[in-house]
C-alpha positions in Angstrom: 8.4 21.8 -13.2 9.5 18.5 -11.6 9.3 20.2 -8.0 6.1 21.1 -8.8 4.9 17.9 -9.5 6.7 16.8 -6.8 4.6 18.8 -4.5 1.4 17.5 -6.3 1.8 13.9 -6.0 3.0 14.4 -2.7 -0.1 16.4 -1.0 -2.6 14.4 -2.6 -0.8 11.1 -1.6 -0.8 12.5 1.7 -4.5 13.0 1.9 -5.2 9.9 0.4 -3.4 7.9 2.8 -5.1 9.9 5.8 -8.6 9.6 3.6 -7.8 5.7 3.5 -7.7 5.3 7.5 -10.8 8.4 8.0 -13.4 7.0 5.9 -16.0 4.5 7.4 -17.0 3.0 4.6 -14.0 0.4 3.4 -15.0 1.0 -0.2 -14.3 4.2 0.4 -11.2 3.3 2.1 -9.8 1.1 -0.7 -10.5 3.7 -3.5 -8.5 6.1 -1.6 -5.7 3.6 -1.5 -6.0 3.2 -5.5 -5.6 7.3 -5.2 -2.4 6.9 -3.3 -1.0 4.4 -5.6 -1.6 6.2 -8.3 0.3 9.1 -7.1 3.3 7.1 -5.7 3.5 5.9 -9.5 3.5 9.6 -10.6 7.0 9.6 -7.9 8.3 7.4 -9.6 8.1 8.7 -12.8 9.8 11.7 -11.6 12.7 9.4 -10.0 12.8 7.9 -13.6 11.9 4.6 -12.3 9.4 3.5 -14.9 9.4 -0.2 -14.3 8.3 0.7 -10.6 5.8 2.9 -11.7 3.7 0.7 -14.1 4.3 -2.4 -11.3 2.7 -0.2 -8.6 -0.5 0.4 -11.4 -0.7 -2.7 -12.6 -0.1 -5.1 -9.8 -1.1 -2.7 -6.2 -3.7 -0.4 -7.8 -4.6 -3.1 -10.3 -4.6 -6.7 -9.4 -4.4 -6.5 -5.4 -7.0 -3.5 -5.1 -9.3 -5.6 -7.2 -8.3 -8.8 -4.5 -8.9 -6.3 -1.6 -12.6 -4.9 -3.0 -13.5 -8.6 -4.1 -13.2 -9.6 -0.3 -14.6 -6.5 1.1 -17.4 -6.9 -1.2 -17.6 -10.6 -0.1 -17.2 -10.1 3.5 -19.9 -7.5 3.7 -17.6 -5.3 5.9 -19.9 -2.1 5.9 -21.3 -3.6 9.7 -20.2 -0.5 11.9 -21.1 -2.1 15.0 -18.9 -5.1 15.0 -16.0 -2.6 14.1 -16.9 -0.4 16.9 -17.1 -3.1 19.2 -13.7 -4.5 18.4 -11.8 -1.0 18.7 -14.0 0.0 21.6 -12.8 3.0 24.0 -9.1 2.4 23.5 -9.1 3.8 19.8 -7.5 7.0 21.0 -5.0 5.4 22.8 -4.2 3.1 19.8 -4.2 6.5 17.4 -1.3 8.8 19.6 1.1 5.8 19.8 0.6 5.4 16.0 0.7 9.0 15.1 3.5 9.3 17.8 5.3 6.7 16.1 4.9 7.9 13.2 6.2 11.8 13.9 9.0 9.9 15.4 10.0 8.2 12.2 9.7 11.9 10.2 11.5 13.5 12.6 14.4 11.2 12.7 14.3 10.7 8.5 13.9 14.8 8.1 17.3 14.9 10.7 19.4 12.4 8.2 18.4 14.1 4.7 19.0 17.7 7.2 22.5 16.6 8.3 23.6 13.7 5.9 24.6 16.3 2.9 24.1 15.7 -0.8 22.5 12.3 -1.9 24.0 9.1 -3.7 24.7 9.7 -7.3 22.4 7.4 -9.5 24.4 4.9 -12.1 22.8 5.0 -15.1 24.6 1.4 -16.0 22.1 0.5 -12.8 18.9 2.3 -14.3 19.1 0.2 -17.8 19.6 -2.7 -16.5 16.6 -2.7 -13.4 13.9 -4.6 -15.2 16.5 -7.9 -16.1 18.4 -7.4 -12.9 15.1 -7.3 -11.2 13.4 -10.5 -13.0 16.4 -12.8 -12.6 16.2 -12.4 -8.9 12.6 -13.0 -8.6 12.6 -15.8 -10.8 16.3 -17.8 -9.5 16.6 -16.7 -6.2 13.3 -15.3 -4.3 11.1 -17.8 -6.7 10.2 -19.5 -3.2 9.3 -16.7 -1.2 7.0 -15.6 -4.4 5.0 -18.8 -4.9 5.0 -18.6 -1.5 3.5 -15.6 -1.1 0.9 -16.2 -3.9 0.0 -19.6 -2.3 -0.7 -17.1 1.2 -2.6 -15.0 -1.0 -5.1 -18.0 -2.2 -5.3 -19.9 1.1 -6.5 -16.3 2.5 -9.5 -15.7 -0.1 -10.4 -19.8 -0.2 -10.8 -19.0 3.6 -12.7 -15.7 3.3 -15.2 -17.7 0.6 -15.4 -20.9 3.1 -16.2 -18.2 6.1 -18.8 -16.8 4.1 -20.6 -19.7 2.7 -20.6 -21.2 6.1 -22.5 -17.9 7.8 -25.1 -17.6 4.8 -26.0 -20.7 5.4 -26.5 -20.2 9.2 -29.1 -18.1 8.9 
């Protein structure tokens, strides 16, 4: 059953995550994204790593989507043109050194889980402990690269708002 779901989560994560860069439309593009999410949780729940799989709802598909639609929203971003214009003629260029890149890195992972053997045996005195082990280091030694990072975060969307006020009132 677990191989099964496995399989699931795995296709439709897939094809969310091409949907995500296929769609014109970036509403269209961050809903997808929320899909993905959404089935990445569901991996974790298989690996039993529940704490992982409520985070990714709650803060990616929760909190930060909502960040990412409130400045897409705010932005106006559905102005094909000016995305056309900035990819221009060397979009297919840009796509077979990604997608090459990106065969690359499965090939080479597929070769290590091919040739490596069995896998690490999990520690279930590791598994029971995640969430406290996980919230001491955020909180005594990465608390600066967190505020940090949600500092980033506010500066970014105080600037999209600025840029936006500033244009509407241009016209």
């Amino acid at each position: 059953m677990a191989t099964a779901l496995f399989y699931v989560f795995a296709v439709i994560a897939v094809a969310s995550a091409v949907l995500v860069i296929r769609f014109r439309n970036p509403v269209y593009s961050a809903l997808s994204l929320v899909t993905t999410f959404f089935c990445l949780a569901g991996l974790f729940v298989l690996l039993e790593a529940y704490f992982l799989s409520v985070v990714m709802v709650i803060v990616y598909a929760g909190a930060i989507m909502v960040l990412f639609l409130f400045v897409i929203m705010l932005l106006n971003l559905g102005h094909r043109e000016m995305m056309d214009a900035a990819v221009g003629r060397f979009r297919w260029l840009f796509v077979l050194v990604l997608g090459g890149g990106l065969l690359a890195q499965v090939v080479f992972v597929a070769r290590q889980a091919w040739f490596s053997g069995p896998g690490l045996s999990t520690n279930t005195a590791l598994q029971t402990q995640n969430t406290e082990t996980i919230g001491k280091l955020l909180f005594t030694e990465y608390l600066f690269p967190f505020e940090i990072a949600s500092v980033i975060l506010t500066v970014a969307l105080v600037g999209v708002v600025v840029l936006v006020k500033h244009e509407k009132g241009q016209k």
